[in-house]
N, C-alpha and C positions, 0 to 999 in steps of 0.2 A: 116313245122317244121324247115328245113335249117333257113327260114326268121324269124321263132322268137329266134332262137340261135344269130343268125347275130343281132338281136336290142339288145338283152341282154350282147351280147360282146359289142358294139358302148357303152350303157350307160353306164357302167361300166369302159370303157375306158374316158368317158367326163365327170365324176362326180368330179374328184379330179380336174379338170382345171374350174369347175363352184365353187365351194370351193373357188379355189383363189381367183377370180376374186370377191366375196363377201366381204371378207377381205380387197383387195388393196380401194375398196369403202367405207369401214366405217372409223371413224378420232380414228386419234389416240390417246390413253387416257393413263394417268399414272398409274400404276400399284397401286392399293390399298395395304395401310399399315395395316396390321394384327393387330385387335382390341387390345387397351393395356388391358394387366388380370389386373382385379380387386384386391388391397391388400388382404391380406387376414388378416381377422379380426377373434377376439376371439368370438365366440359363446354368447352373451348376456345370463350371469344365470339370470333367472327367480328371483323374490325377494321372500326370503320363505314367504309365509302366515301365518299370526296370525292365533293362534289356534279361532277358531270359540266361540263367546261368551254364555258363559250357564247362562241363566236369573235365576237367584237368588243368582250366584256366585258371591263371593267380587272378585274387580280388580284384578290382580298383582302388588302387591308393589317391587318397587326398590331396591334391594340388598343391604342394609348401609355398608359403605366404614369401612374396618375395623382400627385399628389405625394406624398401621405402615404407611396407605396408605394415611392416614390423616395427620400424621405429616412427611412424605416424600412429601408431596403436598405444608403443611407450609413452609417448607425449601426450597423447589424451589420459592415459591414468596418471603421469606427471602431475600433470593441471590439474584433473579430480583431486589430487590428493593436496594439490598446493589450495586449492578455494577452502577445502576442511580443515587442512591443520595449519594453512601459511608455507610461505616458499621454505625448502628445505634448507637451510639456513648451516652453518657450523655451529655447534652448541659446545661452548667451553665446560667444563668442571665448574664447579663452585671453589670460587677461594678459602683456601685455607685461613685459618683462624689469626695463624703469624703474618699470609698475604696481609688481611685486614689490617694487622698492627701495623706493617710496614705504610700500606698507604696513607700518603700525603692528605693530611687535614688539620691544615692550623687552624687555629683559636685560642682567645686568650683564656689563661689560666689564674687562681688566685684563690687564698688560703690563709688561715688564720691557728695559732697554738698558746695554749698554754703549755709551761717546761716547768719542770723541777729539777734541778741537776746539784751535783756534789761539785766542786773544787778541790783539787787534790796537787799538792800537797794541802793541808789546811787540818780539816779538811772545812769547808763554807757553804753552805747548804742554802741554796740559791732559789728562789721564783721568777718568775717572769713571761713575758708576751711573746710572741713572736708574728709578724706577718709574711706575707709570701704572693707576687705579681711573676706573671714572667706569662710566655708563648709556648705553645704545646703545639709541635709539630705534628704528632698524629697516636694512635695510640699508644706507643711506646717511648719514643723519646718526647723531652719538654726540657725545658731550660726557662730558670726562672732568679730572680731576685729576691732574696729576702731580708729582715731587719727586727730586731729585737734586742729588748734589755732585760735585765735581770738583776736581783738587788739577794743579800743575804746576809747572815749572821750565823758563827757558831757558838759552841758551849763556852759559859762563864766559869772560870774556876778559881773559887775563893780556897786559901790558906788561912784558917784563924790563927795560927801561929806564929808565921813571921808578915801577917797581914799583905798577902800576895794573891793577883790574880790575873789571869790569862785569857782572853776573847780575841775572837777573829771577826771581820763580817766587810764587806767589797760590796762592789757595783762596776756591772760591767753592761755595755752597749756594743752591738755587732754589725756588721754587714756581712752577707755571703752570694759568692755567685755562682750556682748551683747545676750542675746536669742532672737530670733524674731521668731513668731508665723504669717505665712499669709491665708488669709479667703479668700473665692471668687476669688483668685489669682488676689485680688485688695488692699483688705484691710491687713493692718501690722501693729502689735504691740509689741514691741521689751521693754525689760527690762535688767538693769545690773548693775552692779557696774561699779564705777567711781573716777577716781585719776585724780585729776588739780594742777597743778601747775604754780605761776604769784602771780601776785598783783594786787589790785583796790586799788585807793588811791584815798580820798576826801579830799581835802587842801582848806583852808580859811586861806586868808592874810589881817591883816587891819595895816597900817601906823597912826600913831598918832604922829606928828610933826619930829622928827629924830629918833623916834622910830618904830621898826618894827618887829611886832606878828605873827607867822605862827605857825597854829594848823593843821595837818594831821593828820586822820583815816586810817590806812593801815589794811587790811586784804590781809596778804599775806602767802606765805609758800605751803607747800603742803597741798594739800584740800579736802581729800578724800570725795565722798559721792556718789550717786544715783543717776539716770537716765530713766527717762521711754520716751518711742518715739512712737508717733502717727501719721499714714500717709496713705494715698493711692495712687497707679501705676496703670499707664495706657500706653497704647504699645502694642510691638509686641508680639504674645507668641506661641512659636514652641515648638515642644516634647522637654519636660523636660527643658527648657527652657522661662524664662521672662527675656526681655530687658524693661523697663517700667521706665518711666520720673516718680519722685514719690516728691511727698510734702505732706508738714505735717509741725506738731508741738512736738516739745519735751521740758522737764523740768529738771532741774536737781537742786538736792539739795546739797551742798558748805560747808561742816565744817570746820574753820580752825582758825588760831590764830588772834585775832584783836589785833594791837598797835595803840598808840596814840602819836605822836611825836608832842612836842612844842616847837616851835625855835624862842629865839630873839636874838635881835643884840648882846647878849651877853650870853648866856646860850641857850645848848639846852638839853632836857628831852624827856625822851623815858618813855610813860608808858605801861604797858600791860595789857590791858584791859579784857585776858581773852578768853574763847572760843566764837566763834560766826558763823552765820549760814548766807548762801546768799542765794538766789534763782536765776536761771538764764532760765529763759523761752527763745526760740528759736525758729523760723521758717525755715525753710530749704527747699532746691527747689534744685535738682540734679536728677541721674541718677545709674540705677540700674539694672545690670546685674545677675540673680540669676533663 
């Protein structure tokens, strides 16, 4: 009995030193990190179930939107659509080409020509300048002022025979006051009254032994009459704006006093022959800011 007290004290006393000695033996390991908790998530609801279908019953139909909810629906795509394209507004047509000519847009206008024209009867074959001011109401109609002179001379004709010869040649200065109408912003036709004043003089001289005859045709004085002008420009053309090179032909018709003066070596005579009429056709090639 002593000897089994004595083993049971001995093992009891050598158990905690076999203990150690098990532990100093095994490797040593890092302490494990406590599992991370899972989020916590809401509960997934179930999706309610359609009621169960009874065989002979119509569908369910859809609910119809009532108006408020209809036309507060219109108005939101309204809006959407007014932030992207702008309020929907009335959009006119584009004006027509004739609109444009018609609208209103003054400014001033002005112009410059050289002319060459014949005088008829005569005939007088004439140079000269011409200028041109005035207001242009908008593409089509203008109204303007113009002024020029013009100087000439025709053929000389000698007779070696009975020593005779015939020459014409005048000077004439104008005013005219003009409407002009332009089309295509090419074509122009202009119309007006017209005051000239000068002479065209046709003299014929014949010598017959110490005597010596000179007969003059004068149409001189002031010469009111009429003018029409025909032409087309070509050029540059900016808003509201034509510079354009422009030629053409115009006419003008001449009333004024005809005398007849006869001169010899000893007497001379003034007859007046009365009213009479000239024509005076003109080509012209200048420049035109309008």
């Amino acid at each position: 009995m002593k000897a089994y007290q004595s083993f049971c004290v001995i093992a009891l006393l050598a158990a905690p030193a076999l203990v150690h000695a098990q532990e100093a033996k095994a490797p040593a390991t890092a302490p494990e990190a406590p599992p991370a908790a899972a989020p916590a998530t809401a509960p997934e609801v179930p999706p309610a179930a359609a009621p169960p279908a009874v065989d002979g019953a119509p569908a369910a139909k859809a609910k119809p939107k009532s108006k408020s909810a209809a036309s507060s629906e219109a108005e939101d795509e309204d809006d959407e659509d007014d932030e992207e394209w702008g309020p929907d507004l009335p959009r006119s047509s584009p004006p027509s080409a004739l609109d444009q000519d018609w609208e209103f847009a003054p400014r001033f206008r002005s112009g410059v020509s050289a002319t060459a024209s014949i005088f008829a009867p005569g005939p007088v074959y004439m140079f000269g300048l011409e200028g041109r001011s005035g207001f242009q109401a908008n593409d089509l109609l203008a109204g303007y002022f113009s002024a020029g002179v013009m100087f000439g001379f025709s053929q000389v004709y000698l007779d070696s025979q009975d020593a005779s010869f015939e020459s014409s040649f005048g000077g004439l200065g104008y005013v005219n006051l003009m409407g002009e109408a332009t089309f295509f912003d090419t074509l122009f036709v202009a119309v007006g009254p017209q005051l000239a004043f000068g002479a065209i003089v046709q003299e014929s001289t014949y010598i017959e032994g110490y005597k010596q005859t000179s007969d003059a045709s004068v149409f001189a004085g002031l010469l009111p009459g009429a003018r029409l002008r025909l032409g087309v420009g070509f050029g540059s053309e900016s808003p509201r704006r034509r510079r354009q090179f422009t030629f053409g032909v115009d006419a003008s018709l001449l009333v004024g006093q005809s005398f007849r003066v006869v001169r010899t070596d000893t007497d001379t005579t003034l007859v007046a022959d009365g009213l009479a009429a000239g024509v005076l056709p003109t080509f012209f090639l200048g420049f035109d800011s309008k």
